[in-house]
C-alpha positions as CSV (number, residue, x, y, z in Angstrom):
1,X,44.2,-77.3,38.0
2,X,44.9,-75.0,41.1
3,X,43.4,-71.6,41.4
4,X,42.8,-69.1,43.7
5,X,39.5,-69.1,46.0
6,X,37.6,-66.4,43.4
7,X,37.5,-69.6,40.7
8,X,36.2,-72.8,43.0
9,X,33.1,-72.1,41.7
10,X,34.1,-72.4,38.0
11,X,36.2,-75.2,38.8
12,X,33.4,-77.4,40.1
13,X,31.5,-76.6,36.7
14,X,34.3,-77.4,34.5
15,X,35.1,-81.2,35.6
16,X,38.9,-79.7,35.5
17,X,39.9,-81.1,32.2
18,X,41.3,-78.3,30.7
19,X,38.3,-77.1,29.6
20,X,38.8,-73.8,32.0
21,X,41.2,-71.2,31.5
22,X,43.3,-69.6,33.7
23,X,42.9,-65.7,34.6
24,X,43.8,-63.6,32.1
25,X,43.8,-59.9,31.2
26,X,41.0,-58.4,29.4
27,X,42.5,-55.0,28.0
28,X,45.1,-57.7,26.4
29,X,42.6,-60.1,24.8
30,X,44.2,-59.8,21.6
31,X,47.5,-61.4,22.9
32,X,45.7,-65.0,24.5
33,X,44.2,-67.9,22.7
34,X,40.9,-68.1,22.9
35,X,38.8,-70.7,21.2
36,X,36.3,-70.1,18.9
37,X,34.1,-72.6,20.1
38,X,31.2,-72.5,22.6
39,X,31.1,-72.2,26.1
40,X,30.6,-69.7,29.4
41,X,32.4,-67.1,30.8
42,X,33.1,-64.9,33.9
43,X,34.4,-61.5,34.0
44,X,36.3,-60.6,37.2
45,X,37.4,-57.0,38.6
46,X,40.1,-55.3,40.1
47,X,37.8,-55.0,43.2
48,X,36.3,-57.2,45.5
49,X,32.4,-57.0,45.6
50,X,30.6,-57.9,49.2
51,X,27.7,-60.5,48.4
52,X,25.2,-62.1,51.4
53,X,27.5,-64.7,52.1
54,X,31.8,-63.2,51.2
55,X,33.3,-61.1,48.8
56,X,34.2,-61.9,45.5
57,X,35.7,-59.5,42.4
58,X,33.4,-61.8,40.0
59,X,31.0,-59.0,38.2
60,X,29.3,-61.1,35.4
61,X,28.8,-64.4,33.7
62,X,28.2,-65.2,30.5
63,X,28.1,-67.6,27.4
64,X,28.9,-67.5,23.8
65,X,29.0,-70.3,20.9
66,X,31.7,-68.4,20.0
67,X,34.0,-67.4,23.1
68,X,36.2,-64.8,21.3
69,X,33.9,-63.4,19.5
70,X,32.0,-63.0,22.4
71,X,34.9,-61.4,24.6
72,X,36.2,-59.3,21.9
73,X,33.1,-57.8,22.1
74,X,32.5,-56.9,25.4
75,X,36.3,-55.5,25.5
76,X,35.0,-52.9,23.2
77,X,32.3,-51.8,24.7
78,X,34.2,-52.1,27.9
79,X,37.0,-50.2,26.3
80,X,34.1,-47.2,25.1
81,X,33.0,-47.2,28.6
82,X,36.6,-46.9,30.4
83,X,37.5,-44.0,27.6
84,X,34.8,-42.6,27.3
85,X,34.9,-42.1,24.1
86,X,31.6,-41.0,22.6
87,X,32.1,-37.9,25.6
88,X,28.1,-37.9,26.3
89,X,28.3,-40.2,29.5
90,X,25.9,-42.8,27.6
91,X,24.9,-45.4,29.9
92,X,25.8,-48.9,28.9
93,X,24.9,-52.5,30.0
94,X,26.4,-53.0,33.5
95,X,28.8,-55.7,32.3
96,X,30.8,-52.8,30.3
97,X,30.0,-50.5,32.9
98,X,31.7,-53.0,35.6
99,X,34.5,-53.6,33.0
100,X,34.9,-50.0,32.2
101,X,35.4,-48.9,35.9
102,X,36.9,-51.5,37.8
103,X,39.2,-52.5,35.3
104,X,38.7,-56.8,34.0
105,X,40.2,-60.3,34.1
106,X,38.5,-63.5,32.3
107,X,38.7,-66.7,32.8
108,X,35.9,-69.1,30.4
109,X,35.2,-73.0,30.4
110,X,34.8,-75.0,27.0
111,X,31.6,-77.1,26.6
112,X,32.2,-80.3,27.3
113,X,30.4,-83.5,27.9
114,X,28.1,-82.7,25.1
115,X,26.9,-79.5,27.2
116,X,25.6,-76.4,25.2
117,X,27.1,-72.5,26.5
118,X,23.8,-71.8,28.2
119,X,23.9,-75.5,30.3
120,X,27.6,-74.4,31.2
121,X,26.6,-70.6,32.0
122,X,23.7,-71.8,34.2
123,X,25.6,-74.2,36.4
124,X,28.5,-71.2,36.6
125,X,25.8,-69.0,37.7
126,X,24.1,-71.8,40.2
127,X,27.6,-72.3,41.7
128,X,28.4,-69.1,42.4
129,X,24.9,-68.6,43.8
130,X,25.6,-71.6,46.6
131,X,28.9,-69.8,46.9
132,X,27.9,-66.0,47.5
133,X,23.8,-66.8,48.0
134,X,23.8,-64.1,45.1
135,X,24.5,-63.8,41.4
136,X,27.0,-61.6,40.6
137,X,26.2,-57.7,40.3
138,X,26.4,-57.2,36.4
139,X,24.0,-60.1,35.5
140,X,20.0,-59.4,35.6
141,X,17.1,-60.5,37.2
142,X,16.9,-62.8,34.3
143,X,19.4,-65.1,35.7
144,X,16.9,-66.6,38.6
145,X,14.6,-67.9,35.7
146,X,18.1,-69.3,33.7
147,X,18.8,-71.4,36.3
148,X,17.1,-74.4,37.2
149,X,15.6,-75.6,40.3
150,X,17.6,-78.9,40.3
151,X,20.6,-76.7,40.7
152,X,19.6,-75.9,44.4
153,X,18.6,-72.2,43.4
154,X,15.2,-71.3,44.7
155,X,13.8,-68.5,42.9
């Protein structure tokens, strides 16, 4: 599967079997087949962010034993955020408040190989480390201690 230079990362965690999905639109999430299953995903803006080593529109990843569950969910949020619907400027979860702002794309990645969502999310989020020397700028602190040291990621 060819992509553009944003995905490498997610290609080399996917083993390119199909298991990864192409970019898609997130405000039309409703319209794509997405699995019900388990797996990671990434969340991608209309703008390019500057990391320590390039820029990349890549604002989050994530992971989900259920994938469109998962999404669906952080569409609506997103979709709260970008409306503003509630009118009292709450402040949300930087994921939606990346999403909300900077408008979204997804891609995700099927377990595979017997992998669980959180083995898949953690070498997404190791990869793009290598790649960027940073995790994206809507996942937390939490994410050094997700990943582990066999990865290449030094904490």
């Amino acid at each position: 599967m060819s992509r553009t230079p944003l995905l490498y990362f997610v290609d080399r965690c996917a083993d390119v079997r199909g298991e990864a999905s192409h970019l898609q639109d997130f405000w039309r999430l409703d319209e794509h087949d997405i699995p019900e299953t388990g797996g990671a995903y990434v969340l991608v803006a209309s703008e390019w962010f500057v990391y320590p080593s390039g820029k990349s529109p890549v604002f989050y990843v994530g992971q989900s034993r259920n994938l469109r569950q998962r999404l669906r969910m952080h569409r609506r949020y997103s979709i709260d955020v970008r409306d503003d619907q509630r009118n009292r400027g709450d402040l949300y979860w930087p994921r939606y408040e990346y999403a909300g702002r900077f408008g979204s794309r997804y891609a995700f990645v099927k377990t595979h190989r017997g992998k669980t969502p959180r083995a898949v999310e953690e070498e997404l989020l190791a990869s793009f480390a290598r790649q960027y020397r940073s995790f994206p700028v809507a996942n937390g602190s939490g994410s050094w201690n997700r990943v582990p040291k066999h990865f290449g990621v030094a904490g």
